[in-house]
C-alpha positions as CSV (number, residue, x, y, z in Angstrom):
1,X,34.8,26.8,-51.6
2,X,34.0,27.3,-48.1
3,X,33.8,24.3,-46.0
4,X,30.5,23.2,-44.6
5,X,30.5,23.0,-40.9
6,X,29.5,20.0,-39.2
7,X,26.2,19.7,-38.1
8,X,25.8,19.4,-34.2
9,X,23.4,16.5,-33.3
10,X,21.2,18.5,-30.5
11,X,20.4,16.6,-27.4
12,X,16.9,16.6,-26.8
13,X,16.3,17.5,-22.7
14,X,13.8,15.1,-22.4
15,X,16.5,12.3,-22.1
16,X,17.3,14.1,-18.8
17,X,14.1,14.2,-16.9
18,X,12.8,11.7,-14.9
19,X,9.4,12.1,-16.7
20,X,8.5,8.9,-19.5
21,X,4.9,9.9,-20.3
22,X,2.4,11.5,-19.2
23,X,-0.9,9.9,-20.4
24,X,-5.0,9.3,-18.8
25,X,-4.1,12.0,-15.7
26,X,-0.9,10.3,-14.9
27,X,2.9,10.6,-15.2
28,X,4.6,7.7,-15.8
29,X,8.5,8.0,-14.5
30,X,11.2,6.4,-16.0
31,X,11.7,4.0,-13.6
32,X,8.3,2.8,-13.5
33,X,6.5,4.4,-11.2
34,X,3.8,6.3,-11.0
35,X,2.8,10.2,-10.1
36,X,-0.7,12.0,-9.6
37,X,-1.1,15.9,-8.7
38,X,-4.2,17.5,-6.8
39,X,-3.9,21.0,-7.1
40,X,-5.6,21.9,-4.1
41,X,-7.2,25.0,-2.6
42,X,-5.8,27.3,0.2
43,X,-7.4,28.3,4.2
44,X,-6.7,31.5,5.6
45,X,-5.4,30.1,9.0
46,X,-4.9,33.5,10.3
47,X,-8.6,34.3,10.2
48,X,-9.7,31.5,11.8
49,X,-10.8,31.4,15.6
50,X,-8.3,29.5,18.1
51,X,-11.2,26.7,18.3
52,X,-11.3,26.6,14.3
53,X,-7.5,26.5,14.1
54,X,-7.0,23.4,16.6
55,X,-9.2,21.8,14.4
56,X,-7.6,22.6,11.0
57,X,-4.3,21.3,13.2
58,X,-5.9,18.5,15.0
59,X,-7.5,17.3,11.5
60,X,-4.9,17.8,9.5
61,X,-2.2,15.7,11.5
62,X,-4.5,12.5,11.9
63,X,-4.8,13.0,8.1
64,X,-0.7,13.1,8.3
65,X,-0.6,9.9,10.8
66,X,-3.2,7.6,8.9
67,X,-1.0,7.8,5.5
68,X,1.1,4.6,4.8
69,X,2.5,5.8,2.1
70,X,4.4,9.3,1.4
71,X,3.4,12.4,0.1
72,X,5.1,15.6,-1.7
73,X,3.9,18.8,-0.9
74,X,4.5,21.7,-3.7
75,X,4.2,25.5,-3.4
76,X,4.7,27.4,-6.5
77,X,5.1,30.9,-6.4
78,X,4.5,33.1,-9.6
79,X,4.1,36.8,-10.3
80,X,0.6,37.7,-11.0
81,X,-0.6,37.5,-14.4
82,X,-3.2,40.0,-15.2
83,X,-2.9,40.5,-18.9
84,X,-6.6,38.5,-19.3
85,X,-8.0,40.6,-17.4
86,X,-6.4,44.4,-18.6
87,X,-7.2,42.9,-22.1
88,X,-11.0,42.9,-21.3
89,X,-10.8,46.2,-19.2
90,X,-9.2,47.9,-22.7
91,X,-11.9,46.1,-24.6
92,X,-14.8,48.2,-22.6
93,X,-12.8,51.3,-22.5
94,X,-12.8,51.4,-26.8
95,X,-16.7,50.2,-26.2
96,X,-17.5,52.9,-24.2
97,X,-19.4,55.9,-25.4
98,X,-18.8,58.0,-22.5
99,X,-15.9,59.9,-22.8
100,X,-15.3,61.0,-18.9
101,X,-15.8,56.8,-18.2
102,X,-13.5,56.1,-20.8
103,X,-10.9,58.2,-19.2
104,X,-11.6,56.3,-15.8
105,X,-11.1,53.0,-17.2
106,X,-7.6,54.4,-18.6
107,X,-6.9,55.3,-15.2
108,X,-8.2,52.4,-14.0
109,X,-5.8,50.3,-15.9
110,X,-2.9,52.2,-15.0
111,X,-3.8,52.0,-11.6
112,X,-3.7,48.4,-11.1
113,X,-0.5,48.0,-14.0
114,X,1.7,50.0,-12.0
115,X,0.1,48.6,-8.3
116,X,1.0,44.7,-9.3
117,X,4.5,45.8,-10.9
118,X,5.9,48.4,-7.7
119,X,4.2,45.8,-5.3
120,X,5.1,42.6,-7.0
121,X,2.6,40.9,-6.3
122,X,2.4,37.0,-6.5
123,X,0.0,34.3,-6.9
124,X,0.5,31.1,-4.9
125,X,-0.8,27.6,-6.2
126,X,-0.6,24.2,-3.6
127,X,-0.1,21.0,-5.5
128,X,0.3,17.5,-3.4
129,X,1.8,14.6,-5.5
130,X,0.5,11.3,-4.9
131,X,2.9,8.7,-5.6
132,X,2.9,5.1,-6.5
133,X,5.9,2.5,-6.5
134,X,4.9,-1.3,-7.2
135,X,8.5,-2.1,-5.7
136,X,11.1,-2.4,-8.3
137,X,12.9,0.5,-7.8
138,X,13.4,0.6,-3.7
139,X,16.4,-1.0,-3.8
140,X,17.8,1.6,-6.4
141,X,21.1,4.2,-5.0
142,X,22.3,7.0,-6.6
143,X,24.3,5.6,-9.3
144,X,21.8,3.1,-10.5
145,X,19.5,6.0,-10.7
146,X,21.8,8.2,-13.2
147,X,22.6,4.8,-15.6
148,X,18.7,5.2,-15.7
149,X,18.8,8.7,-16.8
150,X,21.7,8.0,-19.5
151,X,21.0,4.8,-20.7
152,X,17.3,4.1,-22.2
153,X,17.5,0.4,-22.7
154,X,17.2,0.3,-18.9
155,X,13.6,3.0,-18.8
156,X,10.7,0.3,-17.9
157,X,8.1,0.8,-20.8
158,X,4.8,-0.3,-18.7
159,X,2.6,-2.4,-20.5
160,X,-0.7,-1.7,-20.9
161,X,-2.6,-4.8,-18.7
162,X,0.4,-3.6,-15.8
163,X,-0.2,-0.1,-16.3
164,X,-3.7,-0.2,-15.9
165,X,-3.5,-2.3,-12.6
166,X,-1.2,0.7,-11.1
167,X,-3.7,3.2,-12.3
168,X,-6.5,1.3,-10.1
169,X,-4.1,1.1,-6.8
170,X,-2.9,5.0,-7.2
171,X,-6.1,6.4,-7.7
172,X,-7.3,4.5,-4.7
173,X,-4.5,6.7,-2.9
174,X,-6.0,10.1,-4.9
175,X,-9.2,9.6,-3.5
176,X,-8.0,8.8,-0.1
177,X,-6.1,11.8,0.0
178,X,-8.9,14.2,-1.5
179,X,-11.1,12.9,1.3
180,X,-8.3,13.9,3.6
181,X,-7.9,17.2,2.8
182,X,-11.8,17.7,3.0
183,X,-11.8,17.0,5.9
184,X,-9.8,20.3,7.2
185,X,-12.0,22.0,4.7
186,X,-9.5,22.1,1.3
187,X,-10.6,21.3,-1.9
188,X,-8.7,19.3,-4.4
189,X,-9.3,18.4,-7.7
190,X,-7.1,16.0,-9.5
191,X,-5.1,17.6,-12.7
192,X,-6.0,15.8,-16.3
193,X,-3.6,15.5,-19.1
194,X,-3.1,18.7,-20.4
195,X,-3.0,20.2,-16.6
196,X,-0.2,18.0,-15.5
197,X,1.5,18.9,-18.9
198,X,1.1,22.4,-18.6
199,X,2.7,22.0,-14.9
200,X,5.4,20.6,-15.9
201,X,5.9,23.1,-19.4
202,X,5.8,26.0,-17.2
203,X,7.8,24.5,-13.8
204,X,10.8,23.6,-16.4
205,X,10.3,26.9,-18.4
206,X,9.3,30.1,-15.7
207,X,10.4,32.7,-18.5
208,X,9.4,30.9,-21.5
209,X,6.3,30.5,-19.8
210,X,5.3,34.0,-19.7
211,X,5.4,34.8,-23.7
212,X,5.2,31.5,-25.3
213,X,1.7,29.6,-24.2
214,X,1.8,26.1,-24.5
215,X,-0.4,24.4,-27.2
216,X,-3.2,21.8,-27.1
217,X,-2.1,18.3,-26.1
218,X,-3.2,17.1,-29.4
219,X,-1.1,19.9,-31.5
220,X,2.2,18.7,-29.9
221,X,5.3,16.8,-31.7
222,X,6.7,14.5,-29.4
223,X,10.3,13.2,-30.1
224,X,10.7,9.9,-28.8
């Protein structure tokens, strides 16, 4: 009788991530602290006159120089997804009557297939995380920080009353920052739950990403 090989206990890769939870528009880091992320719009500098482009600069460092606290600035660069949008062209093309339109819309579809493969085109997307520390960690070096990552009797669970006083002081940050960026004329928005979810889904997975959509908050297993 053939012997049963051993089962091999698979680590999940949470355990190695900073992230704790991510719950009302917030991530919650193992260490206690606190992240928020504005996904916010882009300017085309280049357009701009000299006059409107000292301003953008002028504006945007007394934005820099007023902050007392620091801020990460993300760019994340993806190839363009198009699918949505052949998907409806292919829909009008078996809609259409026409036979000579039809054929167009074919074309069409090839046109644009074959322009965003050859060209490679890609989509850019500007996220600024707003952070918030209430102090315990500042004192933390590099090996205190990886016993964090391996050993969770040392994560710090917030508790509600705490994490609810944190959420008052870092949104106060969110909206200074939103007003900010206003200023120099870029819109923000602040991402909810499933947004910040989804950002961090398809950061830590690029390929996965592309095939595999990630479901509704309220369809997903978490392990603890």
């Amino acid at each position: 009788m053939p012997q049963q090989r051993p089962a091999i206990a698979s680590q999940s890769t949470v355990k190695f991530l900073d992230i704790w939870e991510v719950k009302d528009n917030l991530v919650i880091l193992k260490n206690g602290t606190l992240r928020a992320v504005l996904l916010v719009s882009s300017v085309n500098f280049a357009l701009k006159s000299e006059d409107e482009q000292s301003a953008v600069i002028q504006g945007y460092t007394q934005f820099l120089n007023s902050l007392d606290f620091t801020l990460q600035i993300v760019v994340q660069s993806r190839k363009l997804d198009i699918e949505n949008y052949l998907g409806r062209l292919r829909e009008q093309q078996k809609a259409q009557q026409n036979e000579l339109l039809r054929m167009q819309i074919a074309d069409y579809i090839q046109y644009v297939s074959e322009l965003v493969e050859l060209a490679d085109i890609m989509s850019k997307r500007f996220y600024i995380v707003v952070p918030y520390d209430p102090g315990g960690t500042k004192g933390q070096g590099f090996f205190s920080k990886l016993k964090n990552v391996f050993s969770p009797t040392s994560v710090i669970i917030l508790k509600q009353k705490k994490f609810e006083e944190y959420r008052v002081e870092i949104q106060k940050r969110v909206e200074y920052v939103a007003d900010g960026l206003s200023s120099v004329g870029l819109n923000s928005v602040q991402l909810d739950t499933q947004g910040l979810i989804e950002l961090y889904y398809n950061t830590f997975n690029p390929k996965v990403s592309e095939n595999q959509k990630m479901p509704e908050t309220d369809k997903l297993q978490v392990e603890n």
